[in-house]
PLY file of the C-alpha trace (Angstrom):
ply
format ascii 1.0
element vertex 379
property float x
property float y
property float z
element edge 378
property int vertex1
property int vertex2
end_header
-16.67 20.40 6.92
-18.39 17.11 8.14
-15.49 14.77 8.49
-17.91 12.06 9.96
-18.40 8.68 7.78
-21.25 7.98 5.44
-23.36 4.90 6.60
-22.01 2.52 3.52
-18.83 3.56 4.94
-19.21 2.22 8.21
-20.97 -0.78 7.00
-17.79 -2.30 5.08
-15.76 -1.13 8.16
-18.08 -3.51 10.40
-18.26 -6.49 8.09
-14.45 -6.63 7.47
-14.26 -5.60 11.27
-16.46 -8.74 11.87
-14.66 -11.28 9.75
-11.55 -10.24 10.89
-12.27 -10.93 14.45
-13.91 -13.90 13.43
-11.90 -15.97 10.86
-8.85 -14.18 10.85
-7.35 -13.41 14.51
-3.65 -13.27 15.04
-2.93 -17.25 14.97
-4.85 -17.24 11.92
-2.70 -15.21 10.44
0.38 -16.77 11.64
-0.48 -20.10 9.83
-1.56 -18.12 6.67
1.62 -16.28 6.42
3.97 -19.51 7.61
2.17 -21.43 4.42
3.57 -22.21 1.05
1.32 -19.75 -0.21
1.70 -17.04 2.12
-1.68 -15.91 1.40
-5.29 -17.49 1.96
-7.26 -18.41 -1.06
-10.46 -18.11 1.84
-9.74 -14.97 2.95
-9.75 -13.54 -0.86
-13.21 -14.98 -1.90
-14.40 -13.78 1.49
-13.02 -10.30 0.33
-14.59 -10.57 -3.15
-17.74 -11.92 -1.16
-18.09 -8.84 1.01
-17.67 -6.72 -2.67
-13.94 -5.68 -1.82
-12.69 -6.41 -5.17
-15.37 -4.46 -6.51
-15.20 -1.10 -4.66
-12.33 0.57 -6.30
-13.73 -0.35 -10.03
-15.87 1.96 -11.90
-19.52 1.15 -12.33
-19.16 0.67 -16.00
-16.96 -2.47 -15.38
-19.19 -4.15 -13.00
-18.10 -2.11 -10.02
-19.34 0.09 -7.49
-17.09 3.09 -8.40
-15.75 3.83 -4.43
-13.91 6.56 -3.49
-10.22 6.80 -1.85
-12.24 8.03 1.39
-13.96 4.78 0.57
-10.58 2.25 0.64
-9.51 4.35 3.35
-12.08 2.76 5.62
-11.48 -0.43 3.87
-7.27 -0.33 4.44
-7.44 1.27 8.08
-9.39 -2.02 8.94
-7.13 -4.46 7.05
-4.47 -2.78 8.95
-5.98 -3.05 11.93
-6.05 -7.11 11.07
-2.96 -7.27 9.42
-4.05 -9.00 6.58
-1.73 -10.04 3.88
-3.95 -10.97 1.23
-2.69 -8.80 -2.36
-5.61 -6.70 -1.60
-3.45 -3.42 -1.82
-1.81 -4.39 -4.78
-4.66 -5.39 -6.96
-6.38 -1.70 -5.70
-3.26 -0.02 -7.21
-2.74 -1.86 -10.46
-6.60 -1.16 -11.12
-6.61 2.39 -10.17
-3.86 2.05 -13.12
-5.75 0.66 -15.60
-8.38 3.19 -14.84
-6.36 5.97 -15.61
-5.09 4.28 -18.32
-8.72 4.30 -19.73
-8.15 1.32 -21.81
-8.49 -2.34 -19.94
-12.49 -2.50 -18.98
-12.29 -6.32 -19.51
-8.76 -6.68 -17.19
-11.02 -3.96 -14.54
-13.80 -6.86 -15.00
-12.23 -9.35 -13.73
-10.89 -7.69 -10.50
-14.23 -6.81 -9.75
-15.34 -10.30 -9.51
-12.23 -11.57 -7.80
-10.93 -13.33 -10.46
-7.86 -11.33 -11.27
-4.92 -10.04 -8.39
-2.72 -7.46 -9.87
1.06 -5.95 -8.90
3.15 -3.54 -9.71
6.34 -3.65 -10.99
7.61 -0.10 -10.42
11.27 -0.32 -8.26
14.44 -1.04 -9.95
17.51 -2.55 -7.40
19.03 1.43 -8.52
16.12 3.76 -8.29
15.34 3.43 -4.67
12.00 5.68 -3.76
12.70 7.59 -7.36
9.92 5.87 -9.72
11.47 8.29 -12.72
14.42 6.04 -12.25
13.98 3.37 -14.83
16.59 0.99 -17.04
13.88 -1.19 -17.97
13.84 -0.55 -21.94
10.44 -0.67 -24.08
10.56 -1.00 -27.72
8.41 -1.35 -30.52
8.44 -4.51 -32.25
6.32 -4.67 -35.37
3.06 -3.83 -33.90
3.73 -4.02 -30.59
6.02 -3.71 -27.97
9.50 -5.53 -26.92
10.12 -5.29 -23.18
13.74 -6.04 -21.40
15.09 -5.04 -18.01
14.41 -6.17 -14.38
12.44 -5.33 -11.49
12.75 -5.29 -7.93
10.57 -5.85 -4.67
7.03 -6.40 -6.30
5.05 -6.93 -3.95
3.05 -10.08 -4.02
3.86 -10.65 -7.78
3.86 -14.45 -7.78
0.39 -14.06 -6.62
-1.02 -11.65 -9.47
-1.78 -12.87 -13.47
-1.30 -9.47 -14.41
1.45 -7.30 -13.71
1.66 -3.19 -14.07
5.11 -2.42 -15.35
7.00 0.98 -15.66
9.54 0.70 -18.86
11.59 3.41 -20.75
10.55 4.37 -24.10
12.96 7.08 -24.51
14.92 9.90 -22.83
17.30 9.74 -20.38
17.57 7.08 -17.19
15.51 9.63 -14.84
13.86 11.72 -16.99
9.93 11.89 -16.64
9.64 12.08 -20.19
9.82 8.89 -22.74
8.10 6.47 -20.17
5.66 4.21 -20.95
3.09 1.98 -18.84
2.11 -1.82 -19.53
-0.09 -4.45 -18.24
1.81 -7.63 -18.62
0.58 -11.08 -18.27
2.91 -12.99 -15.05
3.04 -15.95 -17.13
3.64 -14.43 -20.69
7.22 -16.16 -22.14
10.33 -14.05 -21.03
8.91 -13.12 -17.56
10.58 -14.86 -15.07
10.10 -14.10 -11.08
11.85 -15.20 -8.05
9.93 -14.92 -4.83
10.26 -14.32 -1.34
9.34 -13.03 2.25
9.94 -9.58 3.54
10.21 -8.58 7.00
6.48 -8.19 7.55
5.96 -11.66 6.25
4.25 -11.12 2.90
5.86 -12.13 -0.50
7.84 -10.51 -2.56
9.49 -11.14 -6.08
12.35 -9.85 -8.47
11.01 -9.87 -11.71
13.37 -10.54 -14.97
11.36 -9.14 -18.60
13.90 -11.25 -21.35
12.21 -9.77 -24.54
8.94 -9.63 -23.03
6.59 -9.44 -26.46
3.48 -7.45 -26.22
0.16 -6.03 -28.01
0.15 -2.79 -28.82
-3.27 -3.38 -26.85
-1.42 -3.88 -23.31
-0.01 -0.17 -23.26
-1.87 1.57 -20.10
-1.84 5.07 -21.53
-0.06 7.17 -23.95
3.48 6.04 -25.05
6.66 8.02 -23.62
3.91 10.15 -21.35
2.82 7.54 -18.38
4.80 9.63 -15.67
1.29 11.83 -15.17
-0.46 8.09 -14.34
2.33 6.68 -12.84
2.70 10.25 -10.47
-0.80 9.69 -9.66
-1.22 6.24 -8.82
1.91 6.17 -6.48
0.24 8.60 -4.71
-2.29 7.22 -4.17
-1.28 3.85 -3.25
0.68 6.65 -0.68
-2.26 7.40 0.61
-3.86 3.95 0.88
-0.72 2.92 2.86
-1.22 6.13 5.33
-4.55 4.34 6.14
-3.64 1.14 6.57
-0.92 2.37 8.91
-3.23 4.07 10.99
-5.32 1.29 11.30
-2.01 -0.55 12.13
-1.26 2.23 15.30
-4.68 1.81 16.21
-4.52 -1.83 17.11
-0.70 -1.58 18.79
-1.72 1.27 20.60
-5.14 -0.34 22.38
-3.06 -3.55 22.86
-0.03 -1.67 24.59
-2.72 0.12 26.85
-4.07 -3.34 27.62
-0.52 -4.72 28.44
-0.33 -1.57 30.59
-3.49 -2.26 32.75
-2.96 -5.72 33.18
1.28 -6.77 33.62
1.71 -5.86 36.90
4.99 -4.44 39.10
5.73 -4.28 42.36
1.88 -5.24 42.93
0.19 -2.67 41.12
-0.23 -2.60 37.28
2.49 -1.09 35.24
-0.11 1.41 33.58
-0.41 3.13 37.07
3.18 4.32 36.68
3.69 8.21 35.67
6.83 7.86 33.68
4.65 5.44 31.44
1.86 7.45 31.53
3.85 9.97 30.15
4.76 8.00 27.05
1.18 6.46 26.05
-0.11 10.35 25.99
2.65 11.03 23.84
1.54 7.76 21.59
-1.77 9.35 21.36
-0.74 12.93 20.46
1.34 11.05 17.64
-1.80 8.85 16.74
-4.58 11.58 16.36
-2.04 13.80 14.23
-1.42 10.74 11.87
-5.27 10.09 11.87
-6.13 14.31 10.72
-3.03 13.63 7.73
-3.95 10.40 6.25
-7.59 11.39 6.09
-6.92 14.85 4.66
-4.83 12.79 2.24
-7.46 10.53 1.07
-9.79 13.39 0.83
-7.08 15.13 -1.58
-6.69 12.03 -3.82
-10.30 12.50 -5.09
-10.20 16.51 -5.22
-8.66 16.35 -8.75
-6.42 19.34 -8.05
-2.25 17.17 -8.92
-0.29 20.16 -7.27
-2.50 19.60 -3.69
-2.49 15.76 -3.97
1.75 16.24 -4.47
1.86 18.14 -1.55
-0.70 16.69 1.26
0.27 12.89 0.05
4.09 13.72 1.03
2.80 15.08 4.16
0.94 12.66 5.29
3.56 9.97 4.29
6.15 12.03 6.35
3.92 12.40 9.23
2.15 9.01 9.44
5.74 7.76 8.78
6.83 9.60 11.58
4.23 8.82 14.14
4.86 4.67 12.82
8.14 5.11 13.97
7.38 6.56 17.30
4.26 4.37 18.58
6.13 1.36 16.88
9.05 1.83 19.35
7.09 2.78 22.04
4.96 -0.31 22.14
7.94 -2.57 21.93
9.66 -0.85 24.74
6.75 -0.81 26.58
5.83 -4.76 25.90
9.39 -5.30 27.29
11.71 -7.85 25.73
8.17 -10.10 24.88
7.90 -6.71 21.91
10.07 -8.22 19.41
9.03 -11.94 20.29
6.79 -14.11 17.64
4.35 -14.82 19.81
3.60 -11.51 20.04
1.60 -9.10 18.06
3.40 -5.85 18.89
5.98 -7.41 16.80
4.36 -8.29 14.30
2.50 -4.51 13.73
5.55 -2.81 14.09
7.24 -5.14 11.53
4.27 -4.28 9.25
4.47 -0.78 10.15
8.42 -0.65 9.16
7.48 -2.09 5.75
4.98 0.64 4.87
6.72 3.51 6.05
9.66 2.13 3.04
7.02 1.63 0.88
6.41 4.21 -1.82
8.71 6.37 -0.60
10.31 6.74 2.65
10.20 9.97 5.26
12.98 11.58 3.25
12.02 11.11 0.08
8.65 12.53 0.63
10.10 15.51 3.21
12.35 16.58 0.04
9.07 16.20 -2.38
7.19 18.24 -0.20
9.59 20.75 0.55
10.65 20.68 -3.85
6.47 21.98 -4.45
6.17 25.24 -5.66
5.40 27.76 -2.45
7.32 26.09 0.07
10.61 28.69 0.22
9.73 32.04 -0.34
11.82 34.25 -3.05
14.52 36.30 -1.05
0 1
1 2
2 3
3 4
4 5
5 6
6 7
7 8
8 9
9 10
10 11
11 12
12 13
13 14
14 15
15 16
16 17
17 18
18 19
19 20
20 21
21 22
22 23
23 24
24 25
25 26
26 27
27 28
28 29
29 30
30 31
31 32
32 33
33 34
34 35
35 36
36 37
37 38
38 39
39 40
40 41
41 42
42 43
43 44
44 45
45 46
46 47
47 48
48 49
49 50
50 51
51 52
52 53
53 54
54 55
55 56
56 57
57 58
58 59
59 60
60 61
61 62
62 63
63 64
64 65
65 66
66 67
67 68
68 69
69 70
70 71
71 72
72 73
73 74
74 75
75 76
76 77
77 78
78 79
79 80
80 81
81 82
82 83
83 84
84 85
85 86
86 87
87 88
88 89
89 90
90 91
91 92
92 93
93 94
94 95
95 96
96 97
97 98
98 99
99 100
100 101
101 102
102 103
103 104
104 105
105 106
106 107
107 108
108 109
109 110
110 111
111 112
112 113
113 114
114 115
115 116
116 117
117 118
118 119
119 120
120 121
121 122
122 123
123 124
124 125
125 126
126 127
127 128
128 129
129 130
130 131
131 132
132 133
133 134
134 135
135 136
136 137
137 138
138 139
139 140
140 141
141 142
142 143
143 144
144 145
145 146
146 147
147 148
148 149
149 150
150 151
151 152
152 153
153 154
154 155
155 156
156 157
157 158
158 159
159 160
160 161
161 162
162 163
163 164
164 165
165 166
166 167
167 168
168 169
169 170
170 171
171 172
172 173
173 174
174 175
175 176
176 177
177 178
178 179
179 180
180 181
181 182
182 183
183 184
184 185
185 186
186 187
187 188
188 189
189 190
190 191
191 192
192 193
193 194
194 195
195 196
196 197
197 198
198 199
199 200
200 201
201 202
202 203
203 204
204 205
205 206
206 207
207 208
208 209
209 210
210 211
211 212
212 213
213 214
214 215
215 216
216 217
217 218
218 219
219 220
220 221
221 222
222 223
223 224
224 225
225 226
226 227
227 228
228 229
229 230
230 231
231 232
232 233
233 234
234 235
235 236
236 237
237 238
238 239
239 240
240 241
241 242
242 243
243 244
244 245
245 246
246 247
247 248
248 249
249 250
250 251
251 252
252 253
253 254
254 255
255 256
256 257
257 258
258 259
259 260
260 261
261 262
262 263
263 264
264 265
265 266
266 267
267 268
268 269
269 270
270 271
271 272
272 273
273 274
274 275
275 276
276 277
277 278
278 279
279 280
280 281
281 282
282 283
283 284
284 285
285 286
286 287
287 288
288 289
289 290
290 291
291 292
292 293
293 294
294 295
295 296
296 297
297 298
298 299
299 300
300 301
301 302
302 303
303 304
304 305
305 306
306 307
307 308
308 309
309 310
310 311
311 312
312 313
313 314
314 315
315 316
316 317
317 318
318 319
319 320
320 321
321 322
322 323
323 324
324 325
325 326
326 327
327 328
328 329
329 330
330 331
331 332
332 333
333 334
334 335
335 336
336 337
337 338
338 339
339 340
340 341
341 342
342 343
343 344
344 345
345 346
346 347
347 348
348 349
349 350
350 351
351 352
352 353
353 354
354 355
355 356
356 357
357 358
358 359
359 360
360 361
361 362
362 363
363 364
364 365
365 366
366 367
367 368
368 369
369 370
370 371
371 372
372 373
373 374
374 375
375 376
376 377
377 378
């Protein structure tokens, strides 16, 4: 199997490589996220600019139809950077609507950059279980009546539309009787309070008080959205895996840096065996990460649900894992300058905290993976 990139591939790596170094170094970033805004309306057009915004839409809506090998190039880069621009959210509310099948003129406008998404899929109860869901959808003449609240939405103040998980019917964690919407942020009844998490982006708790709706905004089938829902929070999983690894990447070559040039007792700290010791260890942790969030993005596309279930948790655990470890490591290694500010080992490890509770954490997908059919053997 050639696991090497294709030359489009490589291309969006080096522009977003390029602009990152360019316009949006570490200080950059520090101002952006210290703003009101917490987010750069330049950086977004100069995502939408370098066609972004357009990858993950199909052709048909004015985009260029990318893969997930395709955003993982993309993510590992913005991880690499840091950015906090709702670039990961939008990507997962339209890989919604796409498998919804139903919102080409919603999938329009992200293409052009004119529309951010989120998704409002946690409830302050359900922790990492997305089947857990009080949020209560009914029908109202022609359409729908939504009421319930939602927790931790990433960048939701930012997006016009949001993606919303509500009960139809069943019980409180069955899969069955849920039903997907694409909500309008500023439709009357939908209220949001913002604020920052510990990586610095923004968050919001988001209140639906008899949220009226179109028949027309349902993404899907009604009481049967956990297949798309199953689906797209894997592979914002995966997304996540690569932007983590593009995350380790950067902490790891700035910790070797540190390494070769803080020196001890005359001679640079790098030179010392114990420490030696621990940067190979970094690396054997990095290059495992690498093979599993690859081999997950390659799954998302294979179109075979039972693989993506189990390679997604995988990689999740292991990239997860290895976050943990380097994350540590780096901040150890730094010294008590680590967990400073000023710093950017604080700042990627920070980040790298925030993804690895994102989606599900390494316990909730350790127990997915080891709940797939084939893991224990019949005695």
């Amino acid at each position: 199997m050639n696991f090497d990139f294709k030359e489009e591939q490589l291309q969006f790596a080096d522009a977003l490589k390029r602009w990152i170094g360019r316009d949006y170094g570490f200080e950059q970033r520090r101002a952006i996220v210290r703003s009101e805004q917490g987010t750069s309306d330049a950086a977004w057009a100069t995502l939408v600019e370098l066609g972004m915004t357009a990858l993950p839409v199909p052709e048909q809506q004015g985009g260029f139809d990318g893969t997930a090998v395709d955003l993982f190039v993309v993510m590992r880069e913005l991880g690499r950077g840091l950015v906090v621009e709702p670039y990961l959210a939008t990507v997962l509310g339209a890989h919604f609507l796409k498998l919804g099948g139903a919102h080409g003129a919603l999938l329009e406008r992200v293409a052009a950059g004119e529309l951010k998404l989120a998704c409002a899929l946690g409830e302050r109860q359900s922790r990492h279980d997305l089947r857990d869901i009080l949020t209560r959808a009914e029908q109202a003449g022609g359409g729908w009546r939504l009421s319930g609240a939602k927790s931790a939405v990433v960048h939701g103040l930012e997006a016009g539309v949001l993606v919303v998980s509500a009960r139809s019917a069943g019980g409180q964690r069955d899969e069955a009787g849920i039903t997907l919407f694409a909500v309008p942020a500023d439709a009357p009844g939908v209220q949001l309070r913002t604020y920052r998490s510990l990586d610095g982006q923004r968050a919001a708790d988001v209140r639906f008080d008899g949220v009226e709706l179109p028949a027309s905004a349902m993404i899907g089938v009604p009481g049967a959205g956990w297949d798309i829902l199953e689906a797209a929070a894997d592979y914002g999983a995966g997304l996540l895996c690569a932007e983590a690894l593009g995350a380790m990447e950067a902490l790891f070559d700035a910790t070797l840096e540190y390494l070769k040039t803080r020196q001890q007792f005359g001679v640079p700290i790098g030179k010392f065996q114990a420490l030696q010791h621990r940067m190979a260890d970094m690396v054997i942790h990095l290059e495992q990460a690498r093979s599993m969030a690859l081999l997950a993005a390659v799954k998302l596309d294979a179109g075979d649900s039972a693989e993506r279930r189990r390679v997604v948790s995988a990689a999740k655990y292991r990239v997860g894992q290895a976050a943990r470890f380097i994350g540590q490591q780096a901040v150890q290694l730094h010294g008590g300058m680590g967990v400073t500010d000023e710093l950017a080992a604080a700042h990627y490890f920070k980040r790298l905290s925030m993804i690895e509770l994102t989606l599900g954490d390494r316990d909730h997908h350790l127990a997915r993976f080891m709940a797939q059919p084939g893991f224990r053997q019949a005695a």
